[in-house]
PAVEXKE-507301 format. One record per residue: residue number from 1; residue in three letters; chain; x, y, z of N, C-alpha, C, CB in turn. Coordinates in steps of 0.001 Angstrom, whole numbers. Glycine has a CB too. Layout:
// PAVEXKE-507301
 seq type mol     n.X     n.Y     n.Z    ca.X    ca.Y    ca.Z     c.X     c.Y     c.Z    cb.X    cb.Y    cb.Z
 NUM  ALA   A       X       Y       Z       X       Y       Z       X       Y       Z       X       Y       Z
...
***
This chain:
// PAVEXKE-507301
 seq type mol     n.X     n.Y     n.Z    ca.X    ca.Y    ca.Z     c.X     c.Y     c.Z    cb.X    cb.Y    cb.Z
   1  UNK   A   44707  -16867   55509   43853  -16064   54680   43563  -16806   53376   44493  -14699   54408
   2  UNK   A   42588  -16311   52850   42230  -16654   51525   42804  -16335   50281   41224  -16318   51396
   3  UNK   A   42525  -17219   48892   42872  -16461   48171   42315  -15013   47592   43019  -17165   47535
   4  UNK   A   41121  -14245   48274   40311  -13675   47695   41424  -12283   47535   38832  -13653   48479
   5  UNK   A   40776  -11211   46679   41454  -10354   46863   40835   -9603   48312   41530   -9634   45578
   6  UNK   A   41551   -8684   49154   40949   -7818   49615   40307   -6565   49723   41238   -7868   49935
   7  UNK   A   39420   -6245   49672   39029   -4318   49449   38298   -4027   50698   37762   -3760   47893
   8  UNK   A   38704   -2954   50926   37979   -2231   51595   36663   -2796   52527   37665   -1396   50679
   9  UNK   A   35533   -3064   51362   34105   -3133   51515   33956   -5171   51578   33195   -2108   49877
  10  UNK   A   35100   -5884   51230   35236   -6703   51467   35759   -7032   52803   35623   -6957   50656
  11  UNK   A   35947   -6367   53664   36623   -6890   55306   36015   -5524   56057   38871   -7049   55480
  12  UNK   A   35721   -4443   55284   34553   -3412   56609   33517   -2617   55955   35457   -2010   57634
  13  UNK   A   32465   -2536   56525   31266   -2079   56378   31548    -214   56375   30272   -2800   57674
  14  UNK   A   32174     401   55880   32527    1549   55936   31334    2498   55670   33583    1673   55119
  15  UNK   A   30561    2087   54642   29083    2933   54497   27945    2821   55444   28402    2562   53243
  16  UNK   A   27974    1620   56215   27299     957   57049   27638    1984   58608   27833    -754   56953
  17  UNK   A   28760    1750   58600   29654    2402   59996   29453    3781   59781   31473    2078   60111
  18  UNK   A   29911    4483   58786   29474    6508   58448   27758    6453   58922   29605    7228   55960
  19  UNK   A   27048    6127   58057   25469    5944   58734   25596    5312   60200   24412    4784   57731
  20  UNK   A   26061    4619   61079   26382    4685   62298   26393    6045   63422   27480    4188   62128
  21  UNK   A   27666    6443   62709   28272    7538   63102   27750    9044   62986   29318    7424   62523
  22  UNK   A   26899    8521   61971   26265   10667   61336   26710   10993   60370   26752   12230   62175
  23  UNK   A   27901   10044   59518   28826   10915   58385   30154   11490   59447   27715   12547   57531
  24  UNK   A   30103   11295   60782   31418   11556   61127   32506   11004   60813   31512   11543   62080
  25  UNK   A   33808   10899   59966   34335   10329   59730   35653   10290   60414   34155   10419   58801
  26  UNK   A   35792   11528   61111   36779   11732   62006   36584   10599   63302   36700   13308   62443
  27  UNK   A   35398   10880   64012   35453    9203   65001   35119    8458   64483   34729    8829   66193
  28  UNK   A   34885    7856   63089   34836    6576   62722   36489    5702   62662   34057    6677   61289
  29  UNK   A   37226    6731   62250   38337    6745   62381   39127    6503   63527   38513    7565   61998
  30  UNK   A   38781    7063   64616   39237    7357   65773   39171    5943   66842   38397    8617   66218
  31  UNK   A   37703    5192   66139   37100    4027   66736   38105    2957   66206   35483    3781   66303
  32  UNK   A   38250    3366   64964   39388    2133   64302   40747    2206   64758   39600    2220   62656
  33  UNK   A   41009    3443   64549   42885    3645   65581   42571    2983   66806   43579    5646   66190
  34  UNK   A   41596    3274   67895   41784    2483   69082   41468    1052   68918   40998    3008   70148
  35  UNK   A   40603     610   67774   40803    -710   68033   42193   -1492   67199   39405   -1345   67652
  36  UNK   A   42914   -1049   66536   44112   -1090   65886   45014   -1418   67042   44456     212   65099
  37  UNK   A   44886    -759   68099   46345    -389   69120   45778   -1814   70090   46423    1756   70264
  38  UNK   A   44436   -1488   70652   44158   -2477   71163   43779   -4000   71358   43865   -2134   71321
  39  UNK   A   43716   -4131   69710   43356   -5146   69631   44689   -6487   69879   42639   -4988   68382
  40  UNK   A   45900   -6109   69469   46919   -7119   69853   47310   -7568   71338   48061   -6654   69306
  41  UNK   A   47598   -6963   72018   47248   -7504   73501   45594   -8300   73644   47299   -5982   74625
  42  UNK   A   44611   -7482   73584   43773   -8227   73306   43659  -10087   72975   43515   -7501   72468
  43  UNK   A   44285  -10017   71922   44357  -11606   71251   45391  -11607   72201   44717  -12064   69398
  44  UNK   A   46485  -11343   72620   47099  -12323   73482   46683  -12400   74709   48335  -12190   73574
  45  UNK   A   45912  -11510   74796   44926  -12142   76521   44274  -13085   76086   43612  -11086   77435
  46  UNK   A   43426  -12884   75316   42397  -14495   74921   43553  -15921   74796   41397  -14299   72825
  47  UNK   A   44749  -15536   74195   45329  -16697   74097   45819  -17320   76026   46735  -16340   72878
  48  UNK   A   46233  -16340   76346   46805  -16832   77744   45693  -17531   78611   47409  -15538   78621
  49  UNK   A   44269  -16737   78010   42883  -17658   78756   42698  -18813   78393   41499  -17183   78542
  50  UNK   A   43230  -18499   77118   42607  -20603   76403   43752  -21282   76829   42439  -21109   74116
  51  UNK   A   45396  -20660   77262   46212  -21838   77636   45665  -22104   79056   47888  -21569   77582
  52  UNK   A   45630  -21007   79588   44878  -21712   81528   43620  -22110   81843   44811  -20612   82803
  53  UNK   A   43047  -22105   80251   41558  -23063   80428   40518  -22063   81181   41797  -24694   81568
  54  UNK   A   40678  -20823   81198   39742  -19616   81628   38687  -19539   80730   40433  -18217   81657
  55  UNK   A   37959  -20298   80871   36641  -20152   80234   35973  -19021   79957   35858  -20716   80835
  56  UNK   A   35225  -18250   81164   34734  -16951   81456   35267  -15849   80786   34861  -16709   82703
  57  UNK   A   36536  -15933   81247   37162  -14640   80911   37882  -14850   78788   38769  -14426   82486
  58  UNK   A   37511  -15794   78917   37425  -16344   77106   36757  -15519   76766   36757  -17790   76517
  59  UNK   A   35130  -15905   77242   34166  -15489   76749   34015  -14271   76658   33372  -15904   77167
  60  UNK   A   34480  -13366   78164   34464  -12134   78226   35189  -11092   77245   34804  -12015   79322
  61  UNK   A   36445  -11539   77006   37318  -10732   76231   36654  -11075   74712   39042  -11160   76473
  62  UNK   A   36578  -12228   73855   36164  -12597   73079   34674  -11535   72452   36120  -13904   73553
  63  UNK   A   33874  -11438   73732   32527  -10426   73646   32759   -8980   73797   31476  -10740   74787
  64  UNK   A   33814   -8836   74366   34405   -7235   73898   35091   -6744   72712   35343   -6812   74744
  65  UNK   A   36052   -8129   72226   36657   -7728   70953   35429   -7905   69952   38029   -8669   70546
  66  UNK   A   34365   -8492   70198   33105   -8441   69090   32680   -7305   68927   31890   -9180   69370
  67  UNK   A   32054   -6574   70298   31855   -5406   70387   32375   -4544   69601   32040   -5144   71317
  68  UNK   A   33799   -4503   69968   34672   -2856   69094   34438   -3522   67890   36791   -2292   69363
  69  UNK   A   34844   -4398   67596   34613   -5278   65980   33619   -4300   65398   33802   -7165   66017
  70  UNK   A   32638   -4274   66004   31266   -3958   65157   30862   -2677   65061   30090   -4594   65677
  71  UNK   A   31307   -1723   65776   31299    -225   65653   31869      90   64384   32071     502   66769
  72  UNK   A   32755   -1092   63527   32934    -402   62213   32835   -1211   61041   34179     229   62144
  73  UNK   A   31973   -2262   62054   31223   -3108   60725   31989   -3985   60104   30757   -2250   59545
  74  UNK   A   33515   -4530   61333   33735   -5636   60473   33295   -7216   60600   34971   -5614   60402
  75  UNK   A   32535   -7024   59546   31815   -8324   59502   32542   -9723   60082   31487   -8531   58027
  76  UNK   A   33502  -10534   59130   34280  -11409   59364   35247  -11840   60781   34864  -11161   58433
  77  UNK   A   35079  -10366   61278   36143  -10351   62961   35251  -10943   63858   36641   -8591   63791
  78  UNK   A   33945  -10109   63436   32953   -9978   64400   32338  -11596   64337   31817   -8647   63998
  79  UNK   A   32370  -12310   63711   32075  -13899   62821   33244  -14526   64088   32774  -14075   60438
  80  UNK   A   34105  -14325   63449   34995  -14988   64499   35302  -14507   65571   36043  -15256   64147
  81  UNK   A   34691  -13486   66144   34832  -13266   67957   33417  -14119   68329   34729  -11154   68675
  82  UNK   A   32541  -13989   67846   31255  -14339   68304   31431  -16381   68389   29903  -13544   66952
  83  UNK   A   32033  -16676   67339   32159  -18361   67215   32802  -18354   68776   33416  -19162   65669
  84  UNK   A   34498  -18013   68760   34795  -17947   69619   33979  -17858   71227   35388  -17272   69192
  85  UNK   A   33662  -16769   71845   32926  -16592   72645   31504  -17766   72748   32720  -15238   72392
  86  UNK   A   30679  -18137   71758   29753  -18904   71372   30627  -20637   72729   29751  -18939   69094
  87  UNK   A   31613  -20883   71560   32481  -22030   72495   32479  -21869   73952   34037  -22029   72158
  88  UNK   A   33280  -21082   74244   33448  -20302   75389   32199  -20454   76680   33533  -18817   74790
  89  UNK   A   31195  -19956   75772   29510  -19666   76767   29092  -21294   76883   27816  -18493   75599
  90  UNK   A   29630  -22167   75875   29113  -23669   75969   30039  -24178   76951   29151  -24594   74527
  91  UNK   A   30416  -23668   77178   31682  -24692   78425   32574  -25320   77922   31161  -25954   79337
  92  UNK   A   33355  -25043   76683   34398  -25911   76460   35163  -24897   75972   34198  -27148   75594
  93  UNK   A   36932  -25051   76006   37615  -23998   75167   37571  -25353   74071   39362  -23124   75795
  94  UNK   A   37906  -26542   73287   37995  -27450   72513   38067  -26622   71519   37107  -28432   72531
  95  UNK   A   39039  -26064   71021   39078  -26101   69296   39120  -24491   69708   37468  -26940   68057
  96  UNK   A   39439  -24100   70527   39645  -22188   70859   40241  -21401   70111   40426  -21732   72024
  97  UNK   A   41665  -22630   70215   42803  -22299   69341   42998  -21937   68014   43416  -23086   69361
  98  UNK   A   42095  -22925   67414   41744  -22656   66008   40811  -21445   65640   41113  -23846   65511
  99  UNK   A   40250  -21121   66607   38998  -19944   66834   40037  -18767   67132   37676  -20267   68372
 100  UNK   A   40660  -18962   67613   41493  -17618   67773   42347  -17281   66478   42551  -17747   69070
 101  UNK   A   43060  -18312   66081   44027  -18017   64799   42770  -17267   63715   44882  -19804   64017
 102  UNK   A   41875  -17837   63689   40625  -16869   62726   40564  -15771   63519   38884  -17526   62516
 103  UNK   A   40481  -15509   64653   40122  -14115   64779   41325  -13240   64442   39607  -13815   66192
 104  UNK   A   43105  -14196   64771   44100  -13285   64106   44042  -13422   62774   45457  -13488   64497
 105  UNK   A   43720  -14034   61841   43528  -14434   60716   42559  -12520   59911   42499  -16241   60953
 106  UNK   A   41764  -12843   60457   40449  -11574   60398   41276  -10442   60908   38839  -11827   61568
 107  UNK   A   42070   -9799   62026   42459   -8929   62377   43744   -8549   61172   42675   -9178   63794
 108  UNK   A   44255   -9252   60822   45330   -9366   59348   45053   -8773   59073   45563  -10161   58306
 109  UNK   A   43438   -8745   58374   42828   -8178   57150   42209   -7142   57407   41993   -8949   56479
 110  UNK   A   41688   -6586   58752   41293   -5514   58533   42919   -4528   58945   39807   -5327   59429
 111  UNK   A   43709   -4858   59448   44961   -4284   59377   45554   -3665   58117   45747   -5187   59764
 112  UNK   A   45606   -4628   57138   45756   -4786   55614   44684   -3538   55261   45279   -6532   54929
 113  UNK   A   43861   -3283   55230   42351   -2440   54517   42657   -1114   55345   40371   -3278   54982
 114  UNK   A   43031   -1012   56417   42738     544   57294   44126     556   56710   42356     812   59368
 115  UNK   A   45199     328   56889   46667    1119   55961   46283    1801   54826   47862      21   55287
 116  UNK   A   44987    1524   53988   44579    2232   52681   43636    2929   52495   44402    1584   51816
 117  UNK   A   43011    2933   54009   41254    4225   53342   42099    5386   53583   39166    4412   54658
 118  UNK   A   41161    6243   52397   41615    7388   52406   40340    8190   53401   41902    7875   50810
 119  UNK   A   40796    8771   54317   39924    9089   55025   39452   10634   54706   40380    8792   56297
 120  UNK   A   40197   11668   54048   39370   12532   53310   38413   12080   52115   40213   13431   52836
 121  UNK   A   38398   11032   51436   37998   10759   50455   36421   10201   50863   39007    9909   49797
 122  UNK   A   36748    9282   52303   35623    8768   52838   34123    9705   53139   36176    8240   54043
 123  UNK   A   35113   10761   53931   34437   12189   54328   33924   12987   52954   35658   13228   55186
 124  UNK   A   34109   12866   52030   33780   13918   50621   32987   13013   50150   35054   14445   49415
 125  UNK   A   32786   11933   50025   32147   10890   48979   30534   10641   50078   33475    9039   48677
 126  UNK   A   30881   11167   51450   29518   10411   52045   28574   10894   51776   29302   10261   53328
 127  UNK   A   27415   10037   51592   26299   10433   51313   25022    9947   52311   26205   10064   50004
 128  UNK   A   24735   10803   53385   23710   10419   54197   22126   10300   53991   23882   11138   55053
***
């Protein structure tokens, strides 16, 4: 990670994601708990693909963790699932490894940021 500080609006699109959603903040929430739980197996499937040189299924998992990534707008995950996968679709894992530690690198941080929204606060403050 960087030295930057982290906030909130610095690692997720939270106003971006409520306008998504309708102002629901209850499944905006709900989208982030499941990708919270799921996302660690996740990275260690991508890792077990880049040790057996599974290209495809790189790409595949890589383009799903982009996916949930982006239902809540985090920018930087979604940066590094897409590089990732990008490799992947070119035919090489070369340098995967390093592509993956950024995507755990990025998952850190939005880990770090969801321990602190206040999610009534999110819900009272929205403005559609």
């Amino acid at each position: 990670m960087t030295n930057e500080t982290l906030t909130v609006d610095s690692v997720l699109g939270l106003a971006e994601s409520m306008t998504n959603m309708d102002g629901d903040a209850e499944l905006l929430r709900e989208i982030i708990e499941i990708f919270m739980e799921t996302a660690p197996p996740q990275l260690d499937s991508i890792a077990q693909c880049i040790q057996i040189e599974d290209i495809k299924n790189t790409a595949i998992q890589a383009h799903a963790m982009k996916g949930g990534a982006s239902n809540f707008c985090a920018s930087k995950f979604v940066a590094a699932a897409l590089r990732l996968e990008l490799l992947a679709k070119s035919g090489t894992l070369e340098g995967a490894a390093d592509l993956l530690a950024d995507m755990r690198s990025c998952f850190a941080e939005v880990a770090e940021v969801v321990g602190v929204i206040n999610w009534d606060e999110v819900e009272r403050n929205w403005q559609g």
